[in-house]
C-alpha positions in Angstrom: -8.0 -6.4 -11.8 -5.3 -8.2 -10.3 -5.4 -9.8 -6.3 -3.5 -8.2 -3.7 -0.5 -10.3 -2.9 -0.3 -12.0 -0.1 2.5 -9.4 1.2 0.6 -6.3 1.1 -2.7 -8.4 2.8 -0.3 -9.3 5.6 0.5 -5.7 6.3 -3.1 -4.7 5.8 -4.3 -6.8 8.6 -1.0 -5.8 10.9 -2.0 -1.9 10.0 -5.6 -2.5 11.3 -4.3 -4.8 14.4 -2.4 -2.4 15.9 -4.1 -0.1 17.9 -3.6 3.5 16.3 -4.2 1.3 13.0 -8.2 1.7 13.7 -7.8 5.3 12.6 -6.8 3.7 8.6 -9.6 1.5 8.7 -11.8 3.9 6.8 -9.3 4.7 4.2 -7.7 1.2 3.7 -11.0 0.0 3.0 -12.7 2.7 0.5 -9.8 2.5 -2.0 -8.5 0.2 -4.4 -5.4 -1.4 -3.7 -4.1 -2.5 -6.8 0.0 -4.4 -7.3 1.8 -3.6 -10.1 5.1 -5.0 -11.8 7.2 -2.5 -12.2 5.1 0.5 -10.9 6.4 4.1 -13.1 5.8 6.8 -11.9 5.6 10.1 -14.7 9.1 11.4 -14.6 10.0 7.5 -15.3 11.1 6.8 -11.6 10.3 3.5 -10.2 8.4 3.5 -6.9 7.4 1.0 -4.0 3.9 2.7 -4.0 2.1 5.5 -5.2 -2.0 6.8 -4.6 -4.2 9.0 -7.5 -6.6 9.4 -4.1 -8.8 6.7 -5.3 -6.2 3.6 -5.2 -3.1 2.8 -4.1 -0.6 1.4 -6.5 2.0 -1.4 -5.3 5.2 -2.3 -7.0 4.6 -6.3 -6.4 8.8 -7.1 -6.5 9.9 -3.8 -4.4 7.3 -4.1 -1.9 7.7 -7.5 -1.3 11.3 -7.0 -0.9 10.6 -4.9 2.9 10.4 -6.1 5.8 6.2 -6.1 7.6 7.2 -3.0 9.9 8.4 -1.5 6.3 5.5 -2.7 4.6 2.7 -1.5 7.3 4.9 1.9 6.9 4.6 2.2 3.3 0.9 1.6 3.4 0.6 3.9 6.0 1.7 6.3 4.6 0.0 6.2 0.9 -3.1 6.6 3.2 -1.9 10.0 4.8 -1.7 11.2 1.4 -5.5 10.7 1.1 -6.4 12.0 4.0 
């Protein structure tokens, strides 16, 4: 398994810091988040991130290309797809 970068921990912690961020503790913390380089999609398409419920994938290069607010975003929203 490879380590989270340092990008996507960085948004993590800026997710849970903020104060409607305590309601994605529970999710960001039961699944796997797991960087990729590139991350394909079926179809072929490359993505920034994608979920199978149980992790969420990361394209390493594309996600470390947005900004935090971006980041915290895209994380934020793999987790609604969870819920």
């Amino acid at each position: 398994m490879k380590k989270q970068t340092k990008e996507f921990s960085d948004a993590c912690t800026k997710l849970v810091l903020h104060p409607e961020g305590l309601f994605f503790i529970d999710f960001l913390f039961s699944l796997e988040c797991v960087p990729q380089n590139p991350l394909i999609v079926s179809g072929g398409m490359r993505v920034i991130a994608a979920t199978d419920g149980m992790r969420v994938l990361y394209d390493e290069e594309l996600f470390g290309a947005l900004t935090v607010s971006e980041r915290v975003f895209v994380i934020a929203h793999e987790l609604m797809h969870v819920m």
